[in-house]
C-alpha positions as CSV (number, residue, x, y, z in Angstrom):
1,X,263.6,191.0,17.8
2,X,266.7,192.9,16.8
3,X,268.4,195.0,19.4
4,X,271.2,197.4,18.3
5,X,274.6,197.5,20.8
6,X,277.1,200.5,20.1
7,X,280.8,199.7,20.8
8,X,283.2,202.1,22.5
9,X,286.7,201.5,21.4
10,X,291.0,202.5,21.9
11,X,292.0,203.5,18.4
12,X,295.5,202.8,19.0
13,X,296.2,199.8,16.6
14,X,292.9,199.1,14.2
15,X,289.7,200.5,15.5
16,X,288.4,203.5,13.6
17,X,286.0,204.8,16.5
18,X,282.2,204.0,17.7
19,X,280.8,200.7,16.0
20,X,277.2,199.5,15.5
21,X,276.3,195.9,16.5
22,X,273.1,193.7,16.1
23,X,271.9,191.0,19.0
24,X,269.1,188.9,17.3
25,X,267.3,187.6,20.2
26,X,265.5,185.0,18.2
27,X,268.7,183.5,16.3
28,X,270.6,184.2,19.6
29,X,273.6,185.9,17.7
30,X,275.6,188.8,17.6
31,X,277.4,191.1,14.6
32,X,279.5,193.8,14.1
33,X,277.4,196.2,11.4
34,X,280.1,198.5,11.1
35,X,281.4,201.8,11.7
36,X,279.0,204.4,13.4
37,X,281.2,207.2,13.6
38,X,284.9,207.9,13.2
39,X,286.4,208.9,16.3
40,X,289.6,208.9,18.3
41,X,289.3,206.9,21.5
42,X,285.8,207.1,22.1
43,X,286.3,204.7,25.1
44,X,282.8,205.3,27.1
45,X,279.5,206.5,25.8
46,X,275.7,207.4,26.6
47,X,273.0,207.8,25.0
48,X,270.7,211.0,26.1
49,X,266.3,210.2,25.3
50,X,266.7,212.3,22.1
51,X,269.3,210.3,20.8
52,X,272.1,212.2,21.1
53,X,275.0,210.5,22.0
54,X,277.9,211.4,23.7
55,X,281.5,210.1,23.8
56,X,284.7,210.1,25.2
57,X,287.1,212.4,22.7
58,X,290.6,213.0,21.7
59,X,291.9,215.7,19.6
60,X,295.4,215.5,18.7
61,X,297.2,216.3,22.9
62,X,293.7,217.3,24.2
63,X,290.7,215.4,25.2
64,X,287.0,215.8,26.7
65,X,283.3,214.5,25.6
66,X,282.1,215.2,22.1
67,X,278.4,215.3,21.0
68,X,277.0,213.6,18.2
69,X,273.1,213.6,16.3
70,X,272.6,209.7,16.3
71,X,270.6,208.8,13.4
72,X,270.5,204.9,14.3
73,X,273.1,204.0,12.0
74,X,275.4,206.9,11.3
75,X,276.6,209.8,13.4
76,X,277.4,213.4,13.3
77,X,279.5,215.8,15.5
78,X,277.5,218.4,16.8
79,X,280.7,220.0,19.1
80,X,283.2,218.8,21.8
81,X,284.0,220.2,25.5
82,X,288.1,219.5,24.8
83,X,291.1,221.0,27.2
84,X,294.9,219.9,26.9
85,X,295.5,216.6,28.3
86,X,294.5,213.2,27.7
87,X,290.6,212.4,27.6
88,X,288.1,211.3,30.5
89,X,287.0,208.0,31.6
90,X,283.6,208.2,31.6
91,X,280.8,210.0,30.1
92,X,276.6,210.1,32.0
93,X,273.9,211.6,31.4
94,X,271.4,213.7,33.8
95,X,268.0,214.2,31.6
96,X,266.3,216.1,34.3
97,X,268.8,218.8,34.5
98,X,270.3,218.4,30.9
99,X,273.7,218.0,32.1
100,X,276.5,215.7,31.0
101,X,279.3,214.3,33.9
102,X,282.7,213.2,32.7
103,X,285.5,211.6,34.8
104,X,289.5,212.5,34.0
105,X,291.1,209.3,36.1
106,X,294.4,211.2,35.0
107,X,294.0,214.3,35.7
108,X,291.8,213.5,38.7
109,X,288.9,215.5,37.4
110,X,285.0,216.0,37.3
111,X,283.5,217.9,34.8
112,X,279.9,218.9,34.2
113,X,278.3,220.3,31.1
114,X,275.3,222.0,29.9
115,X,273.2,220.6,27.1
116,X,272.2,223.4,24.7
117,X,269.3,222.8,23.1
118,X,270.6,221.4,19.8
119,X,272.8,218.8,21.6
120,X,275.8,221.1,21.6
121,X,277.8,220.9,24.8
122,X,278.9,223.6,27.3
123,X,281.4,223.9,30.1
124,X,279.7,224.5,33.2
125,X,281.9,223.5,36.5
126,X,285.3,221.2,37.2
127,X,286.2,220.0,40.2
128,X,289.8,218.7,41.0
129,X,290.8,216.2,43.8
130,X,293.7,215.7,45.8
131,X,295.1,212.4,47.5
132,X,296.5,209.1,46.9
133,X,297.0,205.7,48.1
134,X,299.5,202.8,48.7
135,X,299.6,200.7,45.3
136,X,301.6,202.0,42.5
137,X,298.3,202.7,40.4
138,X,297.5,205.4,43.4
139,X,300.3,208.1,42.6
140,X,297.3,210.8,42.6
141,X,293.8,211.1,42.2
142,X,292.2,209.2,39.5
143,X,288.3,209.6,39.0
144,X,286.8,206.8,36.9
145,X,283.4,207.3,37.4
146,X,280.9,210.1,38.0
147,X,277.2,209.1,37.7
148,X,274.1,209.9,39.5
149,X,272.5,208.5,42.9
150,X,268.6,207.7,43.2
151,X,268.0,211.1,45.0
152,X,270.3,213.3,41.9
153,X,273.4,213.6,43.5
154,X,276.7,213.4,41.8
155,X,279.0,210.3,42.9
156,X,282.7,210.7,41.9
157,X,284.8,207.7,42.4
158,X,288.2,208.2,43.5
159,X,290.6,204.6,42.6
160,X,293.8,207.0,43.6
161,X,292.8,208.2,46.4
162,X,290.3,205.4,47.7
163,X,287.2,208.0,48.4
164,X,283.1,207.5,46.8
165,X,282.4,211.8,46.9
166,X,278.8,212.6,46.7
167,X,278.1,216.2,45.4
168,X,275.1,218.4,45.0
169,X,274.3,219.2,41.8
170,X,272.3,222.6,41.1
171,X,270.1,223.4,37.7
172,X,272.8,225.2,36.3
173,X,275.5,222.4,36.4
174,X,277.5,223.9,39.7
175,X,279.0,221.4,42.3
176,X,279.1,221.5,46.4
177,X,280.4,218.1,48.4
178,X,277.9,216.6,50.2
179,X,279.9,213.8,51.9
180,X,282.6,211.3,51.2
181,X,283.2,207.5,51.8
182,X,286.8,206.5,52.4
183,X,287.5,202.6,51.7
184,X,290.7,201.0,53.1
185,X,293.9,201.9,51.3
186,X,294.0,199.6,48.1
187,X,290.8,199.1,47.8
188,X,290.9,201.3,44.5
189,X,286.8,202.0,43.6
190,X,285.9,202.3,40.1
191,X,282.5,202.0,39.4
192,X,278.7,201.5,41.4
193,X,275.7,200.6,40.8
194,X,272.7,200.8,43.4
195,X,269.7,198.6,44.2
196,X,266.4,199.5,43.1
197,X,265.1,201.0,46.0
198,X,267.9,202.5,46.3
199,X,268.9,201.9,49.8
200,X,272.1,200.2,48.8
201,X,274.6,200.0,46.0
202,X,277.5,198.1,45.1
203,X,281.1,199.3,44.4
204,X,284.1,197.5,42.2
205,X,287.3,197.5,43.7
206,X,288.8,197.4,40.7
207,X,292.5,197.2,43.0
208,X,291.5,194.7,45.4
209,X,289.3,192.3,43.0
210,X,286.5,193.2,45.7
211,X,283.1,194.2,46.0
212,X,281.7,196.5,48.7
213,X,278.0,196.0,50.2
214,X,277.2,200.1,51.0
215,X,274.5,201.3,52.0
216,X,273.1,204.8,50.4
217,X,271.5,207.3,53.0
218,X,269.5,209.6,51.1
219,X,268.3,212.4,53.5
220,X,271.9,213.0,53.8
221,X,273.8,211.8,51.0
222,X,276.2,209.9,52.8
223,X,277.2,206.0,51.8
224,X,278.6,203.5,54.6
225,X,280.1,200.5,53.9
226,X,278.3,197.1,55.0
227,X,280.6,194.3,53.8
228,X,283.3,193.2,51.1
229,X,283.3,189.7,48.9
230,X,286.1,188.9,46.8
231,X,285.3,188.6,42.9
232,X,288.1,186.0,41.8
233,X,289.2,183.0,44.2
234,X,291.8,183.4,47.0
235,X,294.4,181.6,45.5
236,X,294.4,183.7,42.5
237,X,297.9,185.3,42.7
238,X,297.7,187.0,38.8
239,X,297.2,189.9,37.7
240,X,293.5,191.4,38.3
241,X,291.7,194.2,38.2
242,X,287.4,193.9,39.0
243,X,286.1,196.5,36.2
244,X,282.6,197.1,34.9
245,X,279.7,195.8,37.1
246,X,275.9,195.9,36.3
247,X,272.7,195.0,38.6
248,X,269.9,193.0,36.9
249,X,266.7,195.4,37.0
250,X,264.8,193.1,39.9
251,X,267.9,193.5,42.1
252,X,268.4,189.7,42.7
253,X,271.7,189.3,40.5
254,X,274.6,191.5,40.4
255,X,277.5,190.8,37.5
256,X,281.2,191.5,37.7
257,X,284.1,191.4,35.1
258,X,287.9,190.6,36.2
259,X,290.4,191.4,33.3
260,X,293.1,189.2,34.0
261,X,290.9,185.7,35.8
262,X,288.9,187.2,32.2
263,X,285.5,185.9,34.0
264,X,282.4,187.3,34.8
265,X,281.5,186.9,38.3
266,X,278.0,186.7,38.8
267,X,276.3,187.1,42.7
268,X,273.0,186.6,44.1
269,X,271.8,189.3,45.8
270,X,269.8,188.5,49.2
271,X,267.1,190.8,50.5
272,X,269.5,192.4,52.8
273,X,271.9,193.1,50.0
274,X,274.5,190.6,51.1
275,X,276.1,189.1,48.1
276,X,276.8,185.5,47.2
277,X,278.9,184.1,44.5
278,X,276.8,181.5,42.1
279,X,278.9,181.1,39.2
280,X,282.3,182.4,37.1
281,X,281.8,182.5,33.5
282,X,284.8,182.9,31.2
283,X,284.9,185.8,28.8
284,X,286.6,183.6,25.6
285,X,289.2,186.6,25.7
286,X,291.4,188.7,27.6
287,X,290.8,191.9,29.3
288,X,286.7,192.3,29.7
289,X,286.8,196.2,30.3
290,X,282.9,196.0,29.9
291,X,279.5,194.1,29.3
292,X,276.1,194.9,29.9
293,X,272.6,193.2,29.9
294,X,270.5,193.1,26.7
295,X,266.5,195.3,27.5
296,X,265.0,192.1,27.7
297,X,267.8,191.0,30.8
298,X,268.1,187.2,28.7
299,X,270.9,188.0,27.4
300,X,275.1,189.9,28.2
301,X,277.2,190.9,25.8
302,X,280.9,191.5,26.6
303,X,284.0,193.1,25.5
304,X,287.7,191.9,25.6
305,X,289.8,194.6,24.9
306,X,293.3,192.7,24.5
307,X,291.1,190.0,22.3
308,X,289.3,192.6,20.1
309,X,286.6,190.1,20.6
310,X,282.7,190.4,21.9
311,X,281.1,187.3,23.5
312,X,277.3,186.6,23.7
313,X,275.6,184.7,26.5
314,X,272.1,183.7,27.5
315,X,271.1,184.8,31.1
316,X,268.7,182.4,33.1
317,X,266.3,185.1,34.8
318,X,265.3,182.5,37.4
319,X,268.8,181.5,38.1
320,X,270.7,184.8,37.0
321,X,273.3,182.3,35.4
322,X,274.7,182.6,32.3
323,X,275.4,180.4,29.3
324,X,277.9,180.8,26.5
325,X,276.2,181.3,23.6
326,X,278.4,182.9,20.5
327,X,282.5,184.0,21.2
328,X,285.2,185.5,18.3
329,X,282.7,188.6,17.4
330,X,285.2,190.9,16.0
331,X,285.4,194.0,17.6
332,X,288.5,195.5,17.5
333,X,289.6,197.2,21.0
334,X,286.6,197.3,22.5
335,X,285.6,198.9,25.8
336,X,282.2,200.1,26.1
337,X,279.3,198.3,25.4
338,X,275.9,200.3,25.3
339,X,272.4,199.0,24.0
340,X,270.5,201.5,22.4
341,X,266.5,201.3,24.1
C-alpha cells in the first residue's frame, strides 16, 4: 500500500514550500515526490474531509493561514487570512463547525476563521493574551497550539505564560474562556493530545523536557494536572526542548520528540494514564520539530529540521517500540509531517 505524507517546511535557505512524500508500506520505504505547492514558510498544515488544505503563510512582513484546493499531487491558492507580522504556529481544523484555529506564539494570538463554502477563508474572532514566565523564551505570551478537546472546546496553549486556556466556541466562530490550567513557571506547554475516552490528555513541556498527566473534565471544561515524567534522562545538561507529541489510536503508547537529545521518547500508557518510559529512539538528525504515525499505526515518520532529513521506522503495535528502518530522506527544512487519509 502506498500512503502519501505532506511536508511542512521554513523556506529560509532551500525549501520551496509544501512537499509530497510516498511511505510504501510493503517495501518499508520513504520518498520525497516533490514539490506540492510553492509557499513561503508553510510550517504547519491540515487537511479539512474535502481536501482542502490549509497552511501556515507568509507574505512579504505579514503572515496568517492560506487555503489551497488539494488535488493529490498539486495545489492551488484559494485565499489567505494575512495581517502584519510574522505568521502563526499552528493551523486545525473544526469540520463540524467549519472553522479553522491558528496560533501566533509571537504575537500571543488565537485566531478563528470561517470556511466559506469554496474553501476560501474568513476572519471571524482573535483573542490576545497577556503574561509571561521566568525563562528567557517567556518574555510574553506565546501560543503554540490551539486545537480542539473531545467535547468541541478550543484549547490555546500558552509556552510564555505557562497557562492550557479552554474556550467555547459558538457556530459562528466567536470565543468565551471557559477555564485555564496554570503549570509551574518553566514548564513552557506546547502541544496536547488526549486519550480516547477522553478523560485525560497529555501535554509537552517543550521548556522543561516534561510531560504532564492531566486530566480533562468535560461538564466543565476545566483540565487538572495529575503527574509530570521527564522525556530525556536527568543527567542531560544540553540544550532541549520536548516538541511534537502523538498518542497511538488504542491509547496504550504515547510518542515524544526532544530536539536537542534528537530522540523520540516513547511511553507506555497504563490504564490510569500514568506514563512509563520503554524506549529512546534516535532521530539520525538534529532538531525533530515533528513526526507522526502512518493510518495503519506500523509505521512513524519524522522530521529533522537542522538535518533537512526525514527518518522512517517500523512501530511494534504489541510493544509500541520502534525500529529504524530508512534515515537521509531529503527534505529540506522540514517541520510538519501530515499523512493524507
Amino acid at each position: 500500500m502506498q500512503e502519501q505524507i505532506l511536508f511542512g517546511t521554513y523556506t529560509k535557505k532551500t525549501s520551496e514550500g509544501i512537499y509530497r512524500g510516498t511511505l510504501d508500506t510493503t517495501a518499508k520505504t520513504l520518498t520525497n515526490d516533490g514539490l506540492v505547492a510553492a509557499t513561503s514558510n508553510p510550517t504547519y498544515l491540515a487537511l479539512s474531509a474535502k481536501q482542502r488544505l490549509y497552511s501556515v503563510d507568509k507574505e512579504n512582513d505579514e503572515g496568517g493561514i492560506a487555503a489551497w484546493q488539494f488535488d493529490g499531487k498539486t495545489a492551488n491558492k484559494l485565499n489567505a487570512v494575512i495581517a502584519p507580522g510574522t505568521p502563526p504556529a499552528y493551523v486545525a481544523v473544526d469540520e463540524a463547525r467549519q472553522l479553522v484555529y491558528s496560533a501566533n506564539y509571537h504575537k500571543g494570538t488565537a485566531t478563528v476563521m470561517k470556511i466559506a463554502a469554496n474553501g476560501e477563508l474568513e476572519l471571524t474572532d482573535e483573542v490576545t493574551h497577556t503574561g509571561n514566565g521566568p525563562r528567557p523564551e517567556q518574555d510574553g505570551s506565546h501560543i503554540h497550539y490551539t486545537d480542539l478537546t473531545p467535547d468541541n472546546r478550543l484549547v490555546a496553549i500558552d509556552l510564555g505564560s505557562d497557562k492550557v486556556y479552554v474556550y467555547n466556541v459558538s457556530d459562528a466562530g466567536k470565543l468565551s474562556e471557559q477555564s485555564i490550567l496554570t503549570m509551574d513557571a518553566g514548564f513552557g506547554p506546547r502541544h496536547l493530545v488526549f486519550t480516547p475516552d477522553g478523560q485525560h490528555a497529555f501535554l509537552a513541556g517543550e521548556l522543561s523536557s516534561n510531560v504532564a498527566v492531566l486530566s480533562y473534565d468535560a461538564t466543565n471544561g476545566t483540565f487538572h494536572e495529575e503527574s509530570i515524567v521527564k522525556t530525556i534522562p536527568a543527567d542531560y545538561t544540553d540544550h532541549n526542548g520536548a516538541a511534537a507529541i502523538r498518542l497511538s489510536r488504542d491509547g496504550k503508547f504515547l510518542y515524544v520528540s526532544n530536539r536537542g537529545y534528537n530522540t523520540l521518547a516513547v511511553f507506555a500508557v497504563a490504564s490510569d494514564a500514568s506514563l512509563t518510559l520503554i524506549q529512546q529512539i534516535s532521530v539520525e538528525g538534529d532538531f525533530p520539530r515533528d513526526f507522526d504515525l502512518d493510518p495503519t499505526e506500523a509505521f512513524v515518520v519524522v522530521v529533522n529540521q537542522n538535518t533537512d532529513n526525514a527518518t522512517l521506522y517500523a512501530r511494534d503495535l504489541t510493544t509500541g517500540k520502534l525500529s529504524l528502518l530508512q534515515k537521509d530522506v531529503a527534505v529540506p527544512e522540514g517541520v510538519c509531517v501530515l499523512f493524507v487519509k
